[in-house]
C-alpha positions as CSV (number, residue, x, y, z in Angstrom):
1,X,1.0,-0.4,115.3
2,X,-0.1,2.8,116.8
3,X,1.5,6.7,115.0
4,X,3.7,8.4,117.5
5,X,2.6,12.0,116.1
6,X,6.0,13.8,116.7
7,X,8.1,15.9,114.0
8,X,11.3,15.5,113.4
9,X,12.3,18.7,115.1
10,X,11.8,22.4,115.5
11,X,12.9,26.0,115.2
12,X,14.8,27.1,118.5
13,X,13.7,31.0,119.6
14,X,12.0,32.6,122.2
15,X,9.5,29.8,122.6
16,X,9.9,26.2,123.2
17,X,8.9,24.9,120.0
18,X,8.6,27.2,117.1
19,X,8.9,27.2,113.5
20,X,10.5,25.6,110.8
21,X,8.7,22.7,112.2
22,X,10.7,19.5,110.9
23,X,8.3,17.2,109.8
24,X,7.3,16.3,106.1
25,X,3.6,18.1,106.5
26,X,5.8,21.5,107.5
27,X,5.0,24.4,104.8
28,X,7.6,26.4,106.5
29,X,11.1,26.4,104.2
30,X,14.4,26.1,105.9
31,X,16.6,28.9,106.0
32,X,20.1,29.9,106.3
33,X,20.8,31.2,110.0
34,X,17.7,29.1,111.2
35,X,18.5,27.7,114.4
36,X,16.9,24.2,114.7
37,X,16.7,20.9,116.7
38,X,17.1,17.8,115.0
39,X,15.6,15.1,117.5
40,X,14.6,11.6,115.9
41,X,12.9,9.1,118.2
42,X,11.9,5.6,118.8
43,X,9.3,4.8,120.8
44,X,8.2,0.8,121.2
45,X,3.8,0.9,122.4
46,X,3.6,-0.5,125.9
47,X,7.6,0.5,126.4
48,X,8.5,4.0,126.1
49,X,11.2,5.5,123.8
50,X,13.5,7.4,123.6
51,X,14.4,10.7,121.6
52,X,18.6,11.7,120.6
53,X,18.9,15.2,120.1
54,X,20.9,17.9,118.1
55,X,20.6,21.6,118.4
56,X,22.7,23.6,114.7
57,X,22.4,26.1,112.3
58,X,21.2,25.6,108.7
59,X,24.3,27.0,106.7
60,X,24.9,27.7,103.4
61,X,26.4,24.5,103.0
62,X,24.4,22.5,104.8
63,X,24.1,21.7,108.9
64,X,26.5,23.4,111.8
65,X,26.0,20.9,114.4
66,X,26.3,23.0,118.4
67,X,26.0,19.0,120.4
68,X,29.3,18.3,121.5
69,X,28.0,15.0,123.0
70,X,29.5,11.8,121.6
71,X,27.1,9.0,120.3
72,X,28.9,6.4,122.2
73,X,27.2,3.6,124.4
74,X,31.0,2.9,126.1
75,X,30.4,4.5,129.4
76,X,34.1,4.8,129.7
77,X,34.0,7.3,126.9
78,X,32.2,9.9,129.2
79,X,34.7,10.3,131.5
């Protein structure tokens, strides 16, 4: 099966991808007030794939989630 070579997700700022760099090679240490996308994805060789995004802060307590989108596939939910 081929690598898809993507992280996991990266630091939001004044360029489009910056660090912390989400992925486990990433030296860079999270950080409270770090403002970070969280974008998993699956991709299937010959297909394409597909990547569901988050965009929070790292708080002292864990993850403040900004994406207000819901996670449903119920198109009637959108409305």
């Amino acid at each position: 099966m081929a690598r898809m070579n993507h992280s996991t997700g990266h630091g939001v700022g004044l360029d489009v991808h910056e660090e912390p760099s989400l992925r486990e090679t990433s030296d860079y240490p999270l950080a409270e007030g770090d403002v970070v996308t969280v974008e998993p994805g699956v991709y299937l060789l010959g297909l394409g794939g597909v990547r569901v995004e988050d965009t929070g802060m790292v708080t002292a307590h864990g993850f403040k989630n900004f994406t207000r989108l819901t996670r449903s596939l119920n198109p009637q939910d959108y409305l």
